[in-house]
C-alpha positions in Angstrom: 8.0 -99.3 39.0 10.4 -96.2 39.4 8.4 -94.5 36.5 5.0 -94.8 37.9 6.5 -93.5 41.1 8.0 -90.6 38.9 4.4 -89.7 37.9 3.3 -90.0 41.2 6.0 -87.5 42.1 5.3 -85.2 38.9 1.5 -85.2 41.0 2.4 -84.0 44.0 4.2 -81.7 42.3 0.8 -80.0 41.2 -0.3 -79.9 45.0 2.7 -77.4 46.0 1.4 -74.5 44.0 -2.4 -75.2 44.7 -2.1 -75.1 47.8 0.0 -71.7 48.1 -2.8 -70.6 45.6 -5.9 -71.9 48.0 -4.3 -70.5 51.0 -4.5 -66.7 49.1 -8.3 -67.6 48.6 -10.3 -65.1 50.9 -11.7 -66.8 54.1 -9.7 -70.3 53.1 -7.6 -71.5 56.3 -4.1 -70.4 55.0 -2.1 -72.5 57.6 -3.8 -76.1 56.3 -3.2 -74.5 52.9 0.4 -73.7 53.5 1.0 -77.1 55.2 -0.8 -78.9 52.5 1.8 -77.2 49.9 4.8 -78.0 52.4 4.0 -81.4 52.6 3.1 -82.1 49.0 6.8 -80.8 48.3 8.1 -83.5 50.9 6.2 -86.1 49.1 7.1 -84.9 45.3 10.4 -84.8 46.2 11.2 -87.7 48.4 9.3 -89.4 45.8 12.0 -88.4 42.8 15.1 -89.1 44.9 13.5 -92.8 44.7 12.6 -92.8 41.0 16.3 -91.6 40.5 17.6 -94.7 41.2 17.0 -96.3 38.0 16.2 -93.4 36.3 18.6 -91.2 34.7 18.8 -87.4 36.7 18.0 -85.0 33.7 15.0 -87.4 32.0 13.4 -87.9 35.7 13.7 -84.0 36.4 12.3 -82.8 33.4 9.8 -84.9 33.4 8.9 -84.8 37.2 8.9 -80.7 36.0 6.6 -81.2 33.3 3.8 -83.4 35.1 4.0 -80.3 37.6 3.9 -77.0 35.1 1.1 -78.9 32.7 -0.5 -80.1 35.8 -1.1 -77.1 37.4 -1.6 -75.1 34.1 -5.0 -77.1 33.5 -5.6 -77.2 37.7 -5.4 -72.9 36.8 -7.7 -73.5 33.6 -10.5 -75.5 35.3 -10.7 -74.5 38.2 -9.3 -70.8 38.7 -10.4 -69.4 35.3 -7.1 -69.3 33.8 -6.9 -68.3 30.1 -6.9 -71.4 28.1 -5.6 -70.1 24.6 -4.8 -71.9 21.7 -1.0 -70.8 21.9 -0.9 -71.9 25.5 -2.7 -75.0 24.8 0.0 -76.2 22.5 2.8 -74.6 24.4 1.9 -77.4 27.0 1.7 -79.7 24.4 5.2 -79.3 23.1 6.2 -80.2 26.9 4.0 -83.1 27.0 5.6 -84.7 23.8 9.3 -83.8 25.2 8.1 -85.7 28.1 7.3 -88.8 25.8 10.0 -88.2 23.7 12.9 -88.4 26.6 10.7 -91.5 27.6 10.8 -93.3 24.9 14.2 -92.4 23.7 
């Protein structure tokens, strides 16, 4: 249960910075932006003090970090025209398999 909280934490993660990024978008309401980025940093991190319980500190951080910098990295490729490069491609790759690598071992 903790892990699938951990993702769920690693998600909200994502919303922090997409937020901050939305509420620098001309003519977007930057004070619902800036509160939906506040409170998705509550969430994320109330949400990895739980998963910590069973979950050792440095596997549920780095993974908690890499749900949120892979996460955002394709939010910034689909939807704000990002470069999506070969070399960044597997960059993120590399951080997805030492997510399931600290999983697993």
């Amino acid at each position: 249960m903790n892990w699938i909280i951990l993702v769920a934490a690693g998600i909200f993660e994502i919303g922090w910075p997409l937020g901050l990024k939305m509420a620098q978008q001309t003519g977007s309401n930057k004070l619902g932006w800036i509160f939906v980025a506040a409170t998705s940093m509550a969430i994320s991190g109330g949400l990895l003090f739980s998963a910590q319980k069973t979950i050792p500190i440095g596997t549920a951080y780095a993974v908690w970090t890499g749900i949120g910098a892979v996460g955002t990295l394709l939010v910034g490729i689909f939807f704000f025209g990002d470069s999506a490069s070969i070399l960044r491609l597997l960059s993120a790759m590399l951080i997805v398999t030492g997510i399931i690598g600290l999983k697993i071992f």
